[in-house]
DODO-747458 format. One line per 3 residues: number of its first residue (from 1); their letters; for each residue x, y, z of C-alpha. Coordinates in Angstrom, 3 decimals. Layout:
! DODO-747458
NUM) a) X:Y:Z; ...
***
This chain:
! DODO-747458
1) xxx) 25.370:5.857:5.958; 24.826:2.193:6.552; 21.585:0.679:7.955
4) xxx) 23.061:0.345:11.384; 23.860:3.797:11.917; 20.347:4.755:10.852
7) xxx) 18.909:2.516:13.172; 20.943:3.383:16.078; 18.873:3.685:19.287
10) xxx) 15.942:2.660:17.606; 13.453:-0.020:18.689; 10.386:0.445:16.354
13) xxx) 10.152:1.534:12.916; 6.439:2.443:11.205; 6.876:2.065:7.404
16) xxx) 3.883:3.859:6.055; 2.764:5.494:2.885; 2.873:9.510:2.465
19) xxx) 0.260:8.991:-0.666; -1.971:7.214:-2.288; -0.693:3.986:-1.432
22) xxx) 1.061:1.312:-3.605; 4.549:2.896:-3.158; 6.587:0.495:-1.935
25) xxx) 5.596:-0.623:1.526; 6.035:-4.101:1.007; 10.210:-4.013:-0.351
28) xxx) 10.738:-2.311:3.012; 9.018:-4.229:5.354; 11.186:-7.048:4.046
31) xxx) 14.580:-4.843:4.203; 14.063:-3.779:7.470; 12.731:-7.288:8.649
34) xxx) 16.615:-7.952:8.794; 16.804:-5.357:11.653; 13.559:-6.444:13.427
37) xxx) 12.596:-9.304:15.452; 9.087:-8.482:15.457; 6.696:-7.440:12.209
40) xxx) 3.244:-6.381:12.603; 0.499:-5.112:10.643; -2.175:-3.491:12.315
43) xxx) -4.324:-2.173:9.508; -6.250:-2.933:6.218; -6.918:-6.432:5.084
46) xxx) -6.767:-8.357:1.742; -7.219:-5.125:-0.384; -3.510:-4.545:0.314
49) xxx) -1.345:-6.251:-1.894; 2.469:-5.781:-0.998; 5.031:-6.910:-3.322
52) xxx) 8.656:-8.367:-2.843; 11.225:-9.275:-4.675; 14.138:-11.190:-3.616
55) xxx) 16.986:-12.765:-6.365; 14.653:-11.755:-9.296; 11.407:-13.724:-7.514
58) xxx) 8.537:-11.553:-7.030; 6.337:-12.830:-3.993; 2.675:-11.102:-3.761
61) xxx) 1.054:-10.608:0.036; -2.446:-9.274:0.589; -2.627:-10.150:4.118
64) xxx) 0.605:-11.969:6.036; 2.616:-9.595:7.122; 5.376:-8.956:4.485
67) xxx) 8.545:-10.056:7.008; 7.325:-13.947:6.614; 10.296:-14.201:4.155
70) xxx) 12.282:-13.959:7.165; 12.933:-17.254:9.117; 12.757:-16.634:12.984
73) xxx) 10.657:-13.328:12.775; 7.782:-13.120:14.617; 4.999:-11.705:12.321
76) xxx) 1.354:-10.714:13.974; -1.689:-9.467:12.123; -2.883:-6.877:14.403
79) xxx) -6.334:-5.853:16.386; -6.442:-3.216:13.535; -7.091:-5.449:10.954
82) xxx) -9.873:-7.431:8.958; -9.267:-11.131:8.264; -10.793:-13.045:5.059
85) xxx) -10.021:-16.947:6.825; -10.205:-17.943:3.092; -7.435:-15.377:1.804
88) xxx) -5.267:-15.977:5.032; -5.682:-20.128:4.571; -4.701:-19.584:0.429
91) xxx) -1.696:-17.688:1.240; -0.368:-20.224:4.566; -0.924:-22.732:1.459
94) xxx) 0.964:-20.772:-0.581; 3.954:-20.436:1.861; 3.747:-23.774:2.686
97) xxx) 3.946:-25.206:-1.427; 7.247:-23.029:-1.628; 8.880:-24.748:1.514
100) xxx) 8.284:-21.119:3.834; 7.911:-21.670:7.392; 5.162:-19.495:9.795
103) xxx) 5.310:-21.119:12.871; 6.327:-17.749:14.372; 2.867:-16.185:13.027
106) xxx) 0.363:-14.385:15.880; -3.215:-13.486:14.435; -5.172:-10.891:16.989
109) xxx) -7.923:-12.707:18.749; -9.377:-8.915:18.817; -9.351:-8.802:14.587
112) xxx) -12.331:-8.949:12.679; -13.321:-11.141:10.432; -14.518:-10.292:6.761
115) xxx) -17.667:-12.603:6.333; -19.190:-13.844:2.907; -22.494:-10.831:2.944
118) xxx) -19.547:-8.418:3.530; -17.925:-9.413:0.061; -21.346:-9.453:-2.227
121) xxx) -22.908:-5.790:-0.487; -19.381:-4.391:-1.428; -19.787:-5.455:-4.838
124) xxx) -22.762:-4.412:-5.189; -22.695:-1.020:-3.458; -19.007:0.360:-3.734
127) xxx) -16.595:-1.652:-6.526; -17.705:-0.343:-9.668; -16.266:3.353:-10.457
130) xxx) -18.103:3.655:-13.587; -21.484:3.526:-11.583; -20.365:6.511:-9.378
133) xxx) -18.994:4.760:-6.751; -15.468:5.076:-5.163; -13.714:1.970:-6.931
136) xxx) -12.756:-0.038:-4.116; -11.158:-3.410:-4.275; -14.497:-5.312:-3.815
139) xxx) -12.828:-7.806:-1.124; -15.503:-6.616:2.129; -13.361:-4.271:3.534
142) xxx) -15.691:-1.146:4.287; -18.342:-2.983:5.417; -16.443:-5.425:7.968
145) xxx) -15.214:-2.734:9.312; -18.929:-0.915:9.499; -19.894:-3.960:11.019
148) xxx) -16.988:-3.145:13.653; -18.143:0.496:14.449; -21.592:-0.499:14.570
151) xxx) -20.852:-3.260:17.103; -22.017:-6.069:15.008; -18.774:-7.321:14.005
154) xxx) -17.226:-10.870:14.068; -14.233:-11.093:16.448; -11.225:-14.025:15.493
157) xxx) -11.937:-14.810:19.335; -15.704:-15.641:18.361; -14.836:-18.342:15.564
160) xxx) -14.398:-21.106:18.292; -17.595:-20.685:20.326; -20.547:-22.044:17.376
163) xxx) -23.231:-20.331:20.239; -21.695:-17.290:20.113; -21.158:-17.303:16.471
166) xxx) -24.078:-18.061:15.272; -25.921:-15.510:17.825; -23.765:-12.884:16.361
169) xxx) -24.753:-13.459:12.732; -27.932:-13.531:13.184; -27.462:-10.214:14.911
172) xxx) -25.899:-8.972:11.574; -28.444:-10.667:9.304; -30.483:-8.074:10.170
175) xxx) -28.563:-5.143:8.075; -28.150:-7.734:5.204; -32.040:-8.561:4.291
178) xxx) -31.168:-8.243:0.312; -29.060:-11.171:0.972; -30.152:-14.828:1.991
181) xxx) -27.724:-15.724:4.676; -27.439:-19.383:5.915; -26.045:-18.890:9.372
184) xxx) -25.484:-22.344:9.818; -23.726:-22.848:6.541; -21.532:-19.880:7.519
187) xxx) -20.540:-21.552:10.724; -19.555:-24.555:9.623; -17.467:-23.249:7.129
190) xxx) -16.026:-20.657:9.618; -15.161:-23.616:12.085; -13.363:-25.297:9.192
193) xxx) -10.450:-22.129:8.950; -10.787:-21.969:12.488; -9.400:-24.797:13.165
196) xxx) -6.605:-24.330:11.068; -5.901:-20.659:12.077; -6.364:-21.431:16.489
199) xxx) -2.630:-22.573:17.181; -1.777:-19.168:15.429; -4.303:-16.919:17.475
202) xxx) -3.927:-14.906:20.963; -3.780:-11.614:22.985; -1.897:-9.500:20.720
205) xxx) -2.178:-6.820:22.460; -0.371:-8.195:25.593; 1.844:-9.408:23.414
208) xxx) 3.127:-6.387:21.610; 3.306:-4.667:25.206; 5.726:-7.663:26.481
211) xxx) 8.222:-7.366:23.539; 8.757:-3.636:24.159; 9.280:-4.269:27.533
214) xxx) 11.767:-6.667:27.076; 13.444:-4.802:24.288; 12.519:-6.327:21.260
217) xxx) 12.571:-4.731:17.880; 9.586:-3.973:16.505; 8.572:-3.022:13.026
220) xxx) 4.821:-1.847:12.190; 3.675:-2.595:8.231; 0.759:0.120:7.056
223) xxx) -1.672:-0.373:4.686; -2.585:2.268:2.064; -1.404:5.531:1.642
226) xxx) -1.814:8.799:4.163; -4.227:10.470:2.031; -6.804:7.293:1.825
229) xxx) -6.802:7.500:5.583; -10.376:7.618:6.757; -9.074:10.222:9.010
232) xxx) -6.809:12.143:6.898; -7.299:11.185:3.433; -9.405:12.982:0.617
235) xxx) -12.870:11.881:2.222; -15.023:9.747:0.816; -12.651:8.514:-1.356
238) xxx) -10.835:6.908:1.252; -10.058:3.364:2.740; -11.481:2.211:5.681
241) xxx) -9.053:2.241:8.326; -6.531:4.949:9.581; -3.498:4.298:7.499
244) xxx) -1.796:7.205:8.991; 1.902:5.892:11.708; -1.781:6.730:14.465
247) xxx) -3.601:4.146:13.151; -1.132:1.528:12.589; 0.342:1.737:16.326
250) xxx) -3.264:2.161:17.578; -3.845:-1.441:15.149; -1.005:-2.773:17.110
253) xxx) -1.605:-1.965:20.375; 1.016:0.647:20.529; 0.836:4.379:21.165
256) xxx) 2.681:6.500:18.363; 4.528:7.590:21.108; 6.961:4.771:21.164
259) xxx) 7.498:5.009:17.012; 10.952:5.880:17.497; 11.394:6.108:13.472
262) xxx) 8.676:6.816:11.160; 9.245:6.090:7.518; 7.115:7.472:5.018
265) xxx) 7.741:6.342:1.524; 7.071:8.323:-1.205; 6.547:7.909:-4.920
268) xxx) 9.079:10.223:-6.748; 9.586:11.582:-8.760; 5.476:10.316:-10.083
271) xxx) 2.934:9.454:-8.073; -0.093:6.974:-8.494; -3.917:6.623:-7.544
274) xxx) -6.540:3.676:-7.808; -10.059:4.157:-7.479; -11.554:7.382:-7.731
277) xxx) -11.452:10.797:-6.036; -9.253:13.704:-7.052; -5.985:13.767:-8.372
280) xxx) -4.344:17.390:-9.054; -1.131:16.262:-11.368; -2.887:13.634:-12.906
283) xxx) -1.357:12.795:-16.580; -4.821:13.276:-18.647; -7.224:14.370:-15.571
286) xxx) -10.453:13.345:-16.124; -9.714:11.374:-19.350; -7.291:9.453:-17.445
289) xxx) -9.387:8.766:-14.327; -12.168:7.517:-16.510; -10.167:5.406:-18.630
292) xxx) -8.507:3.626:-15.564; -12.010:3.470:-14.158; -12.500:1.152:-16.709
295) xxx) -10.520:-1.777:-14.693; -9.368:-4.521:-16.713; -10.399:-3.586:-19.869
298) xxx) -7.408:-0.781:-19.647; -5.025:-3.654:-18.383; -1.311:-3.927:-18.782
301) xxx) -1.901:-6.896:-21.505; -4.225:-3.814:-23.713; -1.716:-1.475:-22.984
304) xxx) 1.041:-3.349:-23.737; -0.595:-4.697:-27.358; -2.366:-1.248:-28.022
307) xxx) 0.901:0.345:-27.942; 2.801:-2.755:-29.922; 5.036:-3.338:-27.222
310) xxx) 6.388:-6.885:-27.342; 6.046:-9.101:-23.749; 6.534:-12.625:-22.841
313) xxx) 3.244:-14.823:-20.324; 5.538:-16.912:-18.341; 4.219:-18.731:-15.574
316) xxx) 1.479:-16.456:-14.880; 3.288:-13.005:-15.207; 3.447:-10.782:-18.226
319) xxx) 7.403:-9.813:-18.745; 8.800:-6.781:-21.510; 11.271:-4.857:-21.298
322) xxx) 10.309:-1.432:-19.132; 12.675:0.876:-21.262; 11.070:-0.328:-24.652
325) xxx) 11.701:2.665:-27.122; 8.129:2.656:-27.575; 7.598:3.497:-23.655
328) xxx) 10.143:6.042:-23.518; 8.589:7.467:-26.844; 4.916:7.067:-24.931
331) xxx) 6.723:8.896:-21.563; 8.105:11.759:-23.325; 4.799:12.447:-25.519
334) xxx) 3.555:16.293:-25.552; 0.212:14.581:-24.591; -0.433:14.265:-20.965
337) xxx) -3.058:11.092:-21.097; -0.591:9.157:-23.552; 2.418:10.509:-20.941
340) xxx) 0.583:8.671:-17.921; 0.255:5.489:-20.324; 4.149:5.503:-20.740
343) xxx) 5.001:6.130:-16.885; 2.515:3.157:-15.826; 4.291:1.030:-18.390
346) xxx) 7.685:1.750:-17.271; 6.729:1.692:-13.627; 4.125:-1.702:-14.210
349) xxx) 1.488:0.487:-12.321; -1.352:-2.056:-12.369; -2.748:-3.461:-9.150
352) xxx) -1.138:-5.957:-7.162; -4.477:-7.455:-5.710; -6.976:-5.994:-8.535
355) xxx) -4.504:-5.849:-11.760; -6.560:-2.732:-12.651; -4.679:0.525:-14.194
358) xxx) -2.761:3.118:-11.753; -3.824:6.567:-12.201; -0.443:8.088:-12.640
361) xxx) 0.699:11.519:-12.293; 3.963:13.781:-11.026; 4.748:13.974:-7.440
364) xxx) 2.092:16.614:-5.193; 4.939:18.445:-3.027; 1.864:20.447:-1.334
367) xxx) 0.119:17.097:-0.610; 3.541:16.012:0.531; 4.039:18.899:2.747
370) xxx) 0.664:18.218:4.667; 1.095:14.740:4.364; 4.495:14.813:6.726
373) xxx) 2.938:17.609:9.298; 1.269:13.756:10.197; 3.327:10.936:9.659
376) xxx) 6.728:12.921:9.869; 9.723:14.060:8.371; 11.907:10.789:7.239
379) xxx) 10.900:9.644:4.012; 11.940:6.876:1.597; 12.001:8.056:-2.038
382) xxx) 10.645:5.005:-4.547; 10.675:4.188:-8.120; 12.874:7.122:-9.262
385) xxx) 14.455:4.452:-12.103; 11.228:4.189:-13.546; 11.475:7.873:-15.007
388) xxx) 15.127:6.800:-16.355; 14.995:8.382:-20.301; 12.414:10.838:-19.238
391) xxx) 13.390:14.674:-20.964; 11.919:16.597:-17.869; 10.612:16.129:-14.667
394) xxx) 8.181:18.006:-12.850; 6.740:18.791:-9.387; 3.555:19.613:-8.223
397) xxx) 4.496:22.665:-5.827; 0.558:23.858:-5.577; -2.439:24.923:-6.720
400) xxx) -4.088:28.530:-8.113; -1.716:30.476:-6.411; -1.810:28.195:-3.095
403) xxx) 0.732:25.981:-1.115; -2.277:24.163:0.576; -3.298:20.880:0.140
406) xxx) -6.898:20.283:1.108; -8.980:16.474:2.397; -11.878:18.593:0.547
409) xxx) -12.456:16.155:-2.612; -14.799:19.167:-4.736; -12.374:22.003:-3.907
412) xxx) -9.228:19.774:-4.769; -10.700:18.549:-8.376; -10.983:22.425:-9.275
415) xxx) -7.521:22.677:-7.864; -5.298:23.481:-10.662; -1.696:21.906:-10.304
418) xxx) 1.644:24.443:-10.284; 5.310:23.033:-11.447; 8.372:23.404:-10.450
421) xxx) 10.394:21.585:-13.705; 13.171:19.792:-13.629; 15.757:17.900:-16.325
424) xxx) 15.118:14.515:-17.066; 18.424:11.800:-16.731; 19.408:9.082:-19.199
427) xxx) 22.309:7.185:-16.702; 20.743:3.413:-15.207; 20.540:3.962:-11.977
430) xxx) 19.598:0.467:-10.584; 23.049:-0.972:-9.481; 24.213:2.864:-7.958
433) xxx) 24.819:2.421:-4.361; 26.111:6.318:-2.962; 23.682:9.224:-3.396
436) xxx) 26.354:11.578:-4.419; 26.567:9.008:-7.867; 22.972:9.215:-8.533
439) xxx) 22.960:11.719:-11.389; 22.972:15.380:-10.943; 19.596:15.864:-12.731
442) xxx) 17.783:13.677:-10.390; 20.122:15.193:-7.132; 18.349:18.288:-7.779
445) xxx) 15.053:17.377:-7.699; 15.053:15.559:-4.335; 17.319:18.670:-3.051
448) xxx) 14.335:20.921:-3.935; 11.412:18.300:-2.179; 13.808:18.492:1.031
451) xxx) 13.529:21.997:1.219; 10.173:22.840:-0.082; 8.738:20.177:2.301
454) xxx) 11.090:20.245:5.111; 11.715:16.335:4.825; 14.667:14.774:5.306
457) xxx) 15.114:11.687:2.322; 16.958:8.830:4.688; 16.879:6.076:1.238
460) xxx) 16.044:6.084:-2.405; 14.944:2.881:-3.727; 16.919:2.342:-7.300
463) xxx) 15.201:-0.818:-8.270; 12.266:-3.483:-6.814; 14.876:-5.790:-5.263
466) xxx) 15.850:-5.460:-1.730; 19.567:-4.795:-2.481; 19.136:-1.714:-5.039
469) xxx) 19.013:0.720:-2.006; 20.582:3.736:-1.320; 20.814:5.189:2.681
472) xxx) 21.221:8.674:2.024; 23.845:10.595:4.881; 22.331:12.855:7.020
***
């Protein structure tokens, strides 16, 4: 099947996550950017880092939507979203050093903005997961958008009246005594990114309504994963927005109704966590979670010299060779922990906006199953070369006798994982471009997800780069 036959009669495509996040979102933004003329994002802010790679580059996003790559595409950061000026600003630079245009970017006048006391109470309250709290990215996420549900929040739309500003800080300094906040400081530093973001800004919302009127093609980026939803996901261990296809239409302006394709993408055939909360098929439960909790002390440069693995710093990025012997060796150990160490290696599973260790572990099928019942059955399979030289595969088909997946975080740590195994595959996969050549091995095991699950696989990802993609026929 070819991308236009997938894509027939469609006008807007949701790319979301059916996990934990960090599954591929940001490769197929950008190949389905092709097909769009709009790309919005419409949850989340800079504790989303999606990753592209195009002709061997690798380009890193935390908050413009990942379709900027494409010239003439109109990319809009959503209503749904939180806005750190200062990220937003870095990455325009960013765009701007390596000769990429955004004249074509909208920003939400109805966004919020992620203020400076935001940053330092996360920090203090919520980042570190060795202190018992839920490991989140530290950027002022959760408590922008607390300021938002407790109607204290900072609008884009208030960053270019100084009255109004200032008025509403003050309002917020109120929840923030443990800090000393200089609301004129704040304000003039605010009115410095405002400036630079205002030709950029307006009613997205009448905006998004307009191009589906008028027939435009619209693609909507998530954030996260399905089960870090703060409606769905394993609560409190969750992000703080909806990251379900809901809550990015509702970030957009959009009803769900009008989704005409959701795409759920799917780590297979391992899966990955950051932060803490439970994790059934987990390589090295507990041993692993607290070892990853550890943040960069556990990073890929330890990893990589702990296990003698040999790797090259160019230009900022670490490079080795993801098929070492020694990382196949690590992948096929008889010891889960040292197993997970092997899959992050081959897969690179650190952070893209944190660099801190991915919690690894085989694909859930039961959190899969519920996962779908919400965001639908088309799904993208992702990172299936990684396992390439692995002797088995398995797949987490439930839990002490159960099918069930449950958003209870106590009852699903003393959930017990069940397997349904599978033969590993030697063959390179990266440059295969029909499903029926993808080897038999690995044919089987996505057979078996479609029909325990009920999903229908439309692509398998073979490889980070846009072109090493595989539309699967119906």
């Amino acid at each position: 099947m070819t991308l236009e036959q997938l894509t027939k009669d469609v006008q807007t495509i949701a790319i979301i996550c059916n996990q934990w996040g960090d599954s591929g979102k940001g490769k197929f933004v950008d190949y389905f950017a092709e097909w769009a003329d709009v790309i919005v994002r419409g949850t989340g802010g800079n504790n989303a880092g999606h990753t592209i790679v195009t002709n061997c580059k690798k380009r890193i996003f935390h908050l413009v939507p990942s379709g900027i790559l494409h010239k003439d595409k109109i990319n809009i950061l959503g209503n749904g979203t939180v806005i750190d000026l200062e990220v937003l600003v870095g990455e325009l630079d960013e765009l701007t050093r390596g000769g990429i245009t955004y004249n074509n970017l909208m920003i939400s006048e109805d966004a919020h903005v992620i203020l400076p006391y935001h940053v330092k109470r996360d920090i203090k309250r919520n980042a570190s997961q060795k202190k018992g709290a839920i490991g989140s990215t530290g950027r002022g996420i959760g408590p922008c958008y607390a300021d938002k549900i407790a109607r204290r929040g900072i609008m884009i739309r208030d960053l270019f009246n100084k009255d109004i500003l200032a008025k509403k800080i003050g309002k917020a300094k109120e929840y923030y005594q443990e800090q000393d906040i200089d609301i004129e400081y704040i304000v003039e530093e605010l009115g410095l990114y405002a400036e630079r973001i205002k030709p950029f800004v307006r009613d997205t919302i009448s905006e998004m309504h307009e191009f589906i009127r008028h027939g435009k093609k619209i693609l909507l980026e998530g954030a996260q994963g399905l089960l870090l939803s703060i409606e769905f996901g394993t609560y409190p261990y969750v992000t703080s927005s909806d990251s379900s296809v809901n809550g990015v239409a509702a970030g957009v302006g959009l009803s769900a109704k009008v989704v005409d394709l959701p795409l759920g993408i799917v780590k297979f055939p391992y899966m990955t966590r950051v932060g803490a909360g439970p994790f059934p098929t987990e390589f090295g439960g507990a041993k692993s979670e607290g070892y990853c909790a550890s943040g960069l002390e556990h990073d890929i440069k330890y990893e990589l010299k702990n296990y003698r693995i040999s790797f090259e710093e160019k230009n900022g990025s670490i490079e080795y060779n993801y098929h070492d012997p020694k990382i196949i060796e690590l992948m096929n150990s008889n010891k889960p922990f040292l197993q997970g160490i092997g899959i992050r290696l081959a897969g690179e599973e650190y952070g893209a906006t944190t660099g801190r260790p991915r919690r690894t572990g085989w694909t859930d099928l039961a959190a899969l199953k519920y996962a779908i019942g919400i965001n639908g059955p088309n799904i993208i399979l992702t990172k299936a070369d990684v396992v390439q030289g692995a002797n088995e595969i398995k797949l987490g088909t439930g839990y002490n006798n159960s099918e069930n997946f449950t958003r209870d975080s106590e009852r699903l740590r003393s959930y017990k994982p069940e397997y349904q195994q599978f033969p590993g595959f030697k063959e390179d996969i990266s440059q295969i471009k029909d499903y029926k050549d993808l080897p038999d091995n690995l044919r089987g095991s996505i057979n078996f997800l479609e029909r325990y699950t009920g999903a229908g696989v439309r692509i398998i990802s073979t490889g980070p780069d846009r072109n090493q993609t595989i539309i699967k026929d119906l």
